[in-house]
Wavefront OBJ file of the C-alpha trace (Angstrom):
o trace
v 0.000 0.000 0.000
v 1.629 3.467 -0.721
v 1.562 5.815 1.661
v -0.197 9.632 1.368
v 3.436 10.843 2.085
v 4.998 8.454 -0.772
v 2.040 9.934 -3.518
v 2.803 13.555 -2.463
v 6.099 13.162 -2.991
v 6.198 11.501 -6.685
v 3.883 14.645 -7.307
v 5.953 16.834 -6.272
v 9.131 15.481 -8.191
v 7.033 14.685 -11.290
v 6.127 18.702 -11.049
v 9.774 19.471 -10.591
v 10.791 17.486 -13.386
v 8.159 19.668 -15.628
v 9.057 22.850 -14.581
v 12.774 22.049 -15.523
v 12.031 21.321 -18.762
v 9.051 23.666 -19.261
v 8.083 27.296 -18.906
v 4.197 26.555 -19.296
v 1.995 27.119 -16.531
v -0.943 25.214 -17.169
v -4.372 26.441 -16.277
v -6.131 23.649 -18.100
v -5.498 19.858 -17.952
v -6.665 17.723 -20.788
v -6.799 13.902 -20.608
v -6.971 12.283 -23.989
v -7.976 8.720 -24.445
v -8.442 5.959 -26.937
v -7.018 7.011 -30.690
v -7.514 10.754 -29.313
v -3.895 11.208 -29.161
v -4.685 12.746 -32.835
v -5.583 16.112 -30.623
v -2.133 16.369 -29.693
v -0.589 15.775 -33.038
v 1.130 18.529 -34.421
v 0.604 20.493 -31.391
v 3.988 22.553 -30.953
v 4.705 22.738 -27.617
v 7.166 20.845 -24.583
v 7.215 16.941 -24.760
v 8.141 15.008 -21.851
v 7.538 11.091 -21.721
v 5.735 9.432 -18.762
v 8.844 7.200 -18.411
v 10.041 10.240 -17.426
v 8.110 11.219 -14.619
v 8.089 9.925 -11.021
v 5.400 7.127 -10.596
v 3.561 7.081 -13.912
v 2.510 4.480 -15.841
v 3.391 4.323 -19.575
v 0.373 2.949 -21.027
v 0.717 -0.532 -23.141
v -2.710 0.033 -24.635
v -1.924 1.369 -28.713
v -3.803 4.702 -29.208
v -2.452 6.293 -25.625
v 0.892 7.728 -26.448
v 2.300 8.047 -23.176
v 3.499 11.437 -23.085
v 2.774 14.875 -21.462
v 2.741 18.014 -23.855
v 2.828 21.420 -22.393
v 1.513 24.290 -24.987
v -0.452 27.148 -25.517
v -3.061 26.582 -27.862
v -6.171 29.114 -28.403
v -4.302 31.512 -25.994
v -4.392 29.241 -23.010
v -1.560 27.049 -21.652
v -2.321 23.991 -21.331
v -1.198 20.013 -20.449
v -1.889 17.048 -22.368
v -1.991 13.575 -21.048
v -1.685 11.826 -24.062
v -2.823 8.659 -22.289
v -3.890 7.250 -19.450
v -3.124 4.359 -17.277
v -5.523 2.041 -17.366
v -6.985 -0.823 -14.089
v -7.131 -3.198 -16.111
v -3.256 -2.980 -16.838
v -2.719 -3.965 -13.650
v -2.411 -0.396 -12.239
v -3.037 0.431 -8.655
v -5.661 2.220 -8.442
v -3.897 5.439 -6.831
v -1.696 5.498 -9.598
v -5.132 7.203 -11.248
v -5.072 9.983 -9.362
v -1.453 11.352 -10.306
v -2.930 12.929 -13.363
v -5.348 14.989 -11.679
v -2.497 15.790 -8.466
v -0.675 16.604 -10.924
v -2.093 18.997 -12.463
v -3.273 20.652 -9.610
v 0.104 20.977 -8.417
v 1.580 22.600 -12.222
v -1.834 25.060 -10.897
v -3.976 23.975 -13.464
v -7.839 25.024 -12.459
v -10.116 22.994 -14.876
v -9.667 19.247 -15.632
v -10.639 18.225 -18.959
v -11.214 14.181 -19.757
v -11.985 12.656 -23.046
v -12.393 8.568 -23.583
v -13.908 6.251 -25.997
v -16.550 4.760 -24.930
v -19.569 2.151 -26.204
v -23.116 3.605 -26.648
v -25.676 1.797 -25.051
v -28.804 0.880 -27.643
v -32.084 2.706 -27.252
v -30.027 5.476 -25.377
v -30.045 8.330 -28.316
v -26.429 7.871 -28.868
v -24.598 6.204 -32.243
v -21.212 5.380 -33.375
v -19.163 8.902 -34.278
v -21.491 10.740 -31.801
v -19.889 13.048 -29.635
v -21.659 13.110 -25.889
v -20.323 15.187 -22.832
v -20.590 13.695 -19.426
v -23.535 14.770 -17.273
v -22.482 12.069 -14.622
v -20.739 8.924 -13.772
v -21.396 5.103 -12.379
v -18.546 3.487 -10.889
v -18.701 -0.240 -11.746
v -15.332 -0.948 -11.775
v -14.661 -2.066 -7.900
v -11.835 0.039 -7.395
v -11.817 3.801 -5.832
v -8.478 5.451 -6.046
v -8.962 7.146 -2.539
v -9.048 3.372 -0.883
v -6.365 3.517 1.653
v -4.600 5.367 4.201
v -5.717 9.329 3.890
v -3.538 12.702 4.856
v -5.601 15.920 4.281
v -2.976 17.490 2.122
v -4.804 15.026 -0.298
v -7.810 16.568 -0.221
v -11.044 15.814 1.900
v -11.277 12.456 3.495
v -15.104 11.933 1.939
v -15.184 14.258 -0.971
v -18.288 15.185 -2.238
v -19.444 13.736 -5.995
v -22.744 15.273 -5.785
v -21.556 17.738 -8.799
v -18.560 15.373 -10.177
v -18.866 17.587 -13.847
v -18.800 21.112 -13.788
v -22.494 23.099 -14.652
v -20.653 25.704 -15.801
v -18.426 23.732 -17.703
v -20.547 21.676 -19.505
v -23.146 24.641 -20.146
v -19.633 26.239 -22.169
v -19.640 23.333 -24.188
v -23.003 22.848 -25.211
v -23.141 26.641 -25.776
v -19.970 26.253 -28.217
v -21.146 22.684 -30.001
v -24.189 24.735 -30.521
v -22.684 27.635 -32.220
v -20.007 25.421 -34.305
v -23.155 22.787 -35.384
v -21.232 20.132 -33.736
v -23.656 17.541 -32.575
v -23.171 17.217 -28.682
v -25.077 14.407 -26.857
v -25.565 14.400 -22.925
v -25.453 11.219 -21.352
v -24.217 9.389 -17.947
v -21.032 7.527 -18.499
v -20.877 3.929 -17.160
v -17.194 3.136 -16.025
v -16.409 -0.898 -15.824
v -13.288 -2.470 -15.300
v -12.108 -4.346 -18.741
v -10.360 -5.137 -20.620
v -12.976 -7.603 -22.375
v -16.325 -6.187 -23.622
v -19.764 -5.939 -22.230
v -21.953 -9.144 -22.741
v -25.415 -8.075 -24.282
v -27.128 -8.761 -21.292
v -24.257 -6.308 -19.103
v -25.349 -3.381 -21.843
v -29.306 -3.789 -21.308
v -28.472 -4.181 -17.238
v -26.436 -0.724 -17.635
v -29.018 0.906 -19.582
v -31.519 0.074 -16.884
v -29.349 1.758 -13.992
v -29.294 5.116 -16.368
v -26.332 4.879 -17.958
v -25.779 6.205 -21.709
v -22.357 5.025 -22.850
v -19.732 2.532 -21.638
v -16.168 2.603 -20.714
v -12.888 1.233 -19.249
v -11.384 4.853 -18.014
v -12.057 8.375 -16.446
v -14.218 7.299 -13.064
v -11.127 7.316 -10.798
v -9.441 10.219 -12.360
v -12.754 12.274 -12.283
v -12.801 10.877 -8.516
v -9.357 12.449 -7.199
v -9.756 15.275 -9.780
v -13.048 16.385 -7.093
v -11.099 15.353 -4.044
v -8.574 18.101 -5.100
v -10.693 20.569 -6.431
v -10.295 20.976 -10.055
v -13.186 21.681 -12.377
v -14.023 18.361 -14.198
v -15.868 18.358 -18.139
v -15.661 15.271 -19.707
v -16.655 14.388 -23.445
v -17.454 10.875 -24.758
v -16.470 9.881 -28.524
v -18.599 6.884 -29.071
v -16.697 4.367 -31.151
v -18.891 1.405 -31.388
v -22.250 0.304 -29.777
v -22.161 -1.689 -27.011
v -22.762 -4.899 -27.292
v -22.420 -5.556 -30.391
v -25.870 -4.474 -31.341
v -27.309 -7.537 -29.471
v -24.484 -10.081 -30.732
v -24.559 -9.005 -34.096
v -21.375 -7.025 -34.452
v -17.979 -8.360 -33.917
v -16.227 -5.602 -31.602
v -12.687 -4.608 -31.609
v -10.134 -2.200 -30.682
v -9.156 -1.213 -34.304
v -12.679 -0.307 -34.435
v -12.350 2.166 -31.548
v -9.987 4.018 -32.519
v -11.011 4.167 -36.557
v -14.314 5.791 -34.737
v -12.921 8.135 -33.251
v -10.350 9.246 -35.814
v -13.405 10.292 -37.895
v -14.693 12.556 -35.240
v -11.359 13.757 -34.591
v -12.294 17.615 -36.201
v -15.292 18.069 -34.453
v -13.926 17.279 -31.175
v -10.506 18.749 -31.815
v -12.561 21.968 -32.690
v -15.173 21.740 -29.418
v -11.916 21.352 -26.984
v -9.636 24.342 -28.733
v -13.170 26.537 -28.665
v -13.599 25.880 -24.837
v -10.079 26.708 -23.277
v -10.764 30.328 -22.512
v -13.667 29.624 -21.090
v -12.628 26.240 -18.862
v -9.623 28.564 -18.302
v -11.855 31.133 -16.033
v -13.765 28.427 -13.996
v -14.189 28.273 -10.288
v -15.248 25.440 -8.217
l 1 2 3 4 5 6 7 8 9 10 11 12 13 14 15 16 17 18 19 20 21 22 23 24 25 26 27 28 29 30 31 32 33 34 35 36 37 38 39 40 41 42 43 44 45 46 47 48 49 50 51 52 53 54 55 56 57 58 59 60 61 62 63 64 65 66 67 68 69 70 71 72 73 74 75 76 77 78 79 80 81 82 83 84 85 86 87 88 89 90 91 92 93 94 95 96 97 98 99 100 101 102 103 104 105 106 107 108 109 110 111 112 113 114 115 116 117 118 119 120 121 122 123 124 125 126 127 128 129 130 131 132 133 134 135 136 137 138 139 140 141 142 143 144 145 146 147 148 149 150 151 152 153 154 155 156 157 158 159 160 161 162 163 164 165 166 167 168 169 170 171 172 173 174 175 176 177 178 179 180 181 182 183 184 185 186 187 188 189 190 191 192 193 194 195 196 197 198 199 200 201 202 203 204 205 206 207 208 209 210 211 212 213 214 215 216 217 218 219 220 221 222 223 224 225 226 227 228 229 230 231 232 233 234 235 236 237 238 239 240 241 242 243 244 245 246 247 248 249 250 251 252 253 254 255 256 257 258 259 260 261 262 263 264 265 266 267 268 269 270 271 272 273 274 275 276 277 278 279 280 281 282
């Protein structure tokens, strides 16, 4: 089990290790997942490998880079986790929460998560669509605060009540609107992987309220509150869970050949939002 004084510390020296290699100071955090590492393509900026830095986890899953880019794009200064770590990797679950520390410690303010994730039939959601994250269910059995607690974590019990940001997902409604991207609202179903829901798991999460399924973002959403970062999430769904009853044969290629197609519009919603995510307050 490590220790609230062990986690503080890789922060800290992960934070150091950025700051000698970087002059950005980060107001906004943005978490990319599967095949979204196209947002950070091309983006000119400070590079800096999670082998790199204390206590990450270089992801093994293709589509998650594994690197951290500091820039300023659209004005605002920014940091990319391009990739995330993954439970189902075998990750302790803390290890989730170093993203959001993280940036909290480099002084970002807003904490921006993207995944790919399956839509759940009957829901209003299809493959391509683009949905932002009204609200969570943790399925996946694991809570990254688990374990023993120091306050300079955060609160002991923090509260989930308003896990998204109102004002941050009224920004990007209010942008997807103005840009005629098509922005669907849904609750996001986290479960721990790696294999893919059973027909009878999708209809079962559909019946609890969920709208789309995923393997990601719960925990780092979790510590991300704990801390006090304002959390907006967006969904790309890649594939419908499931299989459409059976009938589909699902894969990974398929994820990420999803979301590559709806790379514009959602590289286009994030870049439009900054400023605004930039001026949140919890």
């Amino acid at each position: 089990m490590t220790s609230p004084a062990e986690i503080l510390s890789l922060v800290e020296a992960a934070a150091t290790q950025i700051r000698q290699r970087s002059s950005i100071a980060p107001k906004v955090a943005l978490v990319l997942g599967s095949g979204l590492n196209i947002l950070e393509e091309g983006v000119d900026g400070d590079r800096i490998p999670y082998s790199d830095l204390p206590g990450f986890h270089v992801p093994t899953v293709s589509g998650h880079s594994g690197q951290l880019v500091l820039a300023n794009l659209n004005a605002v200064p920014v940091m990319i986790f391009s990739g995330r770590p993954h439970l189902y990797e075998g990750t302790e679950p803390w290890r989730l929460g170093l993203l959001p520390r993280l940036a909290k410690a480099m002084g970002a303010t807003a904490f921006l998560v993207t995944n790919a994730a399956g839509g759940i039939p009957g829901k209003g959601v299809q493959t391509g669509d683009l949905m932002r994250i009204t609200d969570h269910i943790n399925l996946q059995g694991r809570n990254p605060l688990i374990g023993p607690h120091d306050d300079q974590l955060g609160a002991r019990f923090p509260d989930m009540g308003r896990a998204y940001h109102r004002k941050g997902g009224e920004l990007l409604d209010e942008l997807a609107a103005t840009a005629g991207i098509g922005l669907k609202k849904g609750v996001y179903v986290g479960v721990l992987g790696p294999s893919y829901e059973t027909p009878a798991e999708v209809r079962m999460y559909g019946q609890m309220g969920g709208h789309a399924i995923g393997m990601s973002t719960v925990g780092e959403v979790t510590v991300a509150n704990q801390v006090g970062l304002c959390v907006a999430g967006i969904s790309c769904i890649s594939n419908i869970a499931g299989g459409n009853d059976g009938t589909d044969v699902l894969s990974h290629a398929e994820v990420k050949d999803a979301v590559a197609a709806a790379g514009n519009d959602i590289r286009r919603l994030i870049r439009d939002a900054l400023p605004g995510l930039s001026q949140l307050a919890p």
